[in-house]
Structure formats: C-alpha cells, structure tokens
N, C-alpha and C positions, 0 to 999 in steps of 0.2 A: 541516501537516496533509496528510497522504498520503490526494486522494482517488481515483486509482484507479491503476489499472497500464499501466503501458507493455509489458511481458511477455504476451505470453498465451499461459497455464497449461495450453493445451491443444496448442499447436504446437511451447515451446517458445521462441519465436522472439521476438525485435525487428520489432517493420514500419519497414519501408522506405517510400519515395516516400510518397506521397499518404495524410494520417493526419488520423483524426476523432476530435473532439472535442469532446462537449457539443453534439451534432447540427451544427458546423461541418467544411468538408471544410479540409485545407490542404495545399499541394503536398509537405510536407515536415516533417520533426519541430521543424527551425531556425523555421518559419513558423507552427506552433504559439506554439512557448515566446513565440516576438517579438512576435506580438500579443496574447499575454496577458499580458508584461511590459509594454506599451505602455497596457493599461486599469490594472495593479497599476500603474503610475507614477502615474497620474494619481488612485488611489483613495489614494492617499501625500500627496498633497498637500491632500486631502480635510481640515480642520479636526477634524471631528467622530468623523472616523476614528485621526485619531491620536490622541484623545482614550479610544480600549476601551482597558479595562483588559489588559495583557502585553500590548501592542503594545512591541517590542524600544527600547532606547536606542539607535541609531543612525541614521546617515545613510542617504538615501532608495539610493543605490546601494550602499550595503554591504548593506543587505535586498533587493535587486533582485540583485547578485550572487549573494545563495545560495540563492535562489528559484526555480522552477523552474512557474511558474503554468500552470494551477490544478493541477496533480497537489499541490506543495506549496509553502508560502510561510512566509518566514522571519517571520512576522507572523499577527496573526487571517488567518485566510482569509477573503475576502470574496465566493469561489467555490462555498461551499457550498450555498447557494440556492438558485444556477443547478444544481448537481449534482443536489439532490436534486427539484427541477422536472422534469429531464432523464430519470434513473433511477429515483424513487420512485414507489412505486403504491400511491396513494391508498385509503385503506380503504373495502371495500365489502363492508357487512356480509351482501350477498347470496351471497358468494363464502364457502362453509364452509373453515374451518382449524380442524384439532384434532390438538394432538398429548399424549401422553401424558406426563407428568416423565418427564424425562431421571433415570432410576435404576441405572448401574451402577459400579463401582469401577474407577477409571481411572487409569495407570499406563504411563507416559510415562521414558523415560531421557533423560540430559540429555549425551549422547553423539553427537547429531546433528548434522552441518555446518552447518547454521542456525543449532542453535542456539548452538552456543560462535564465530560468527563473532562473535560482542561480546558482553561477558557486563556482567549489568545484575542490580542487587537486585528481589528480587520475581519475574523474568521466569520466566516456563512455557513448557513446550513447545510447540511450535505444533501435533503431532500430538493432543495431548490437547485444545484449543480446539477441532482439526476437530472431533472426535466432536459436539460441543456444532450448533455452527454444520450441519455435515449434519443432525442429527436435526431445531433448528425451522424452519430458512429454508428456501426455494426457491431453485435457480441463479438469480442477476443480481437478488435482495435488497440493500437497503444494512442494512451489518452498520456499526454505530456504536459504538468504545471511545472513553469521554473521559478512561479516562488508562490511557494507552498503553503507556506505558516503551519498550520498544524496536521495538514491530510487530508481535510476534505475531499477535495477533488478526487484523491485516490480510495477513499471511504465510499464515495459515490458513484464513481468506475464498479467498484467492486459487487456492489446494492446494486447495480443493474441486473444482476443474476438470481435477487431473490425476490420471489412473488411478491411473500407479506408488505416488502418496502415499496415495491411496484405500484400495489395495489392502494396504500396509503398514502399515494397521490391522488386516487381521485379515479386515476385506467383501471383498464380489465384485462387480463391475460386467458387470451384464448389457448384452448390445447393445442395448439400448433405453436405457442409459444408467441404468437403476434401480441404488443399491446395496441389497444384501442382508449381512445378517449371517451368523455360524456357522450360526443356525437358519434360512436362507433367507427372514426376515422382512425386508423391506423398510422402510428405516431413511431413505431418502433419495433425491437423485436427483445425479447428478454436473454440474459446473456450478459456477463461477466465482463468488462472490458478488463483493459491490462495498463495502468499506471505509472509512470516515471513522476517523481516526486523528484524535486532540487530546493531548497534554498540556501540564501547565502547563513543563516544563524542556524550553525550547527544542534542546536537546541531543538529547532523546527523542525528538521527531520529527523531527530532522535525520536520524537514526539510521535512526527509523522509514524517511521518506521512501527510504533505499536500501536499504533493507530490500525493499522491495517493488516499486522497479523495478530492471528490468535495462537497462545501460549499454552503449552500443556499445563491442565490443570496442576499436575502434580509437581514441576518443575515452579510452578509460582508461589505453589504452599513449601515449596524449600527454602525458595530464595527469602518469603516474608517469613520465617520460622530463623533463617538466618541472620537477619536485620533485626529483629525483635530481639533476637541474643545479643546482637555488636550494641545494641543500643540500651540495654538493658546489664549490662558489662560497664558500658562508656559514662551513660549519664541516670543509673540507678540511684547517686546520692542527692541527685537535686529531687528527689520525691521522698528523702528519710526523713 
C-alpha cells in the first residue's frame, strides 16, 4: 500500500537530509525506512498479525526486503492508522462542503509517459482521475482506491499539486493557486492530495508503490549497474 510520496509534486524534487514522517523528524531517508522496518519486524512476529487474511507466504526478511515502511509494505499495512490519525480530518458537520456531480465527458489518451510506463488491464489514465479528484477533495485530503491495479488514482492524487499537469487539462491556475475552467468557473484549488493505494495482487502495489515515489538517481544507477553484473555472470553464455 503506497501511502504517501517521497516526491513533491510541487518542487519536483527528492529531499535530502532531515525528512518527516508521520509528524517524526529523522536525520535522513536511510533513518526513516530503518526504524520503520525495525516496528514492521517486530509487527511480523506478532501471532495475530500473521493470521489477516493476504498476509504474503514468505519469510519475515523476504517481506522486509521489498518493503519500504510505512510509504509501502509487502504485507497488510499496519501503517495506515497511524496515517490516517496523522493526515485525516475528521468530519465536522459545521464546516459546509458542497459540490455539484461531477457531469462532463471525459477523454483522456493512453499515449502518456505514465501511462504506457507498465501497461496493466483495466488501467485509466491518470489525467482523466484528476478531473474527478480536483472537482470533490481539498489539497492534502486522503484520497482512498481499494483496488488499485497499477496507481493511478494515487499518480493523480499526487499531479494535483503540479501546475504543468493542471494546466494540460485544459484549466488555468490562478496565483492564488485557484483552478479555473474554459468558462473561468472555478473547479478547484491546486495541491497535492494524500493517497491510500490497496489491492488484493500484490504485484499491483508493488507497481503501484513506484509508481508514486521517486528514487534517488544515484541509488537506481547502483541497483541497474548491479543487475547488469548478476545477469551478466548468470546468462553471459547464451550470447558467446
């Protein structure tokens, strides 16, 4: 379950040094993952836990290696709680929200770098979900898909925060951050929602999961630099 991003959709960028999470500070992205691999070990060993239904067949380190807690976990998440403790705003029926059906015909191509980076049945474009997601939420809403397939929905959460995607819809972002339509109606406000990703094919949110964060450059030219050797080792004689 991818819940939130490492990216932000509004700079662009990776942070560096000193990164929070779930109102914790830590000196560093490595001091994040480690102590929230450090409570997912021990929620592993938990009886009752390994007892929810799709909790994966494997060993407690083959799920701790491809996990990456709490953003996402190769198992139930047991982070989502705390997440939505964290980010969620509780209903106060004193605060008005109204919004009108969402009513127009929507028409998305499936020619976008996003979207053919992995192609999956059922998947939609992620420009046609913004439309949906700007019209009823607020910036830094938690937007929930419980079946995900590849991220979308959480790709589109995310793209509510940057102009360039905004505006290739077709709106306009005022400096006050409001979007407006063709007809200068006001549709939205720009801003980042906050994503819960689930399905049940662990595949899907593995998927998902990179789907919506972005990876230090430098850690990806190790890992393919590392691959290219194991495979290069493994199956160099079927090319002699």
């Amino acid at each position: 379950m991818t819940m939130e991003s490492l990216f932000n959709p509004e700079t662009g960028t990776v942070p560096t040094g000193p990164v929070e999470c779930l109102g914790m500070t830590f000196p560093d992205d490595n001091a994040r993952r480690e102590h929230f691999l450090g409570l997912l070990r021990e929620k592993l060993k938990d009886p009752e836990f390994r007892k929810i239904e799709g909790l994966p067949i494997g060993s407690d380190e083959d799920i701790l290696a491809l996990s990456d807690p709490p953003y996402y976990t190769a198992c139930p998440n047991p982070f989502i709680e705390d997440f939505i403790r964290y980010y969620g705003k509780p209903y106060d029926p004193n605060i008005p929200y109204g919004r009108e059906p969402f009513a127009a015909d929507v028409s998305e191509g499936k020619n976008d770098p996003i979207y053919n980076a992995h192609s999956y049945h059922t998947k939609v474009p992620h420009k046609a979900i913004m439309r949906y997601i700007l019209h009823y939420t607020e910036p830094g809403d938690v937007v929930f898909d419980g079946f995900c397939g590849t991220g979308m929905t959480g790709v589109a959460s995310l793209l509510c925060g940057e102009r360039f995607t905004i505006e290739s819809l077709g709106y306009k972002v005022t400096p006050d951050g409001l979007i407006r339509d063709l007809n200068n109606i006001v549709i939205g406000k720009i801003g980042a929602r906050r994503p819960i990703l689930n399905d049940l094919a662990p595949a899907a949110t593995f998927i998902s999961s990179n789907y919506c964060r972005v990876a230090d450059s430098s850690s990806v030219n190790h890992s393919l630099k590392k691959i290219i050797k194991q495979v290069k080792r493994d199956r160099m004689d079927v090319y002699q």
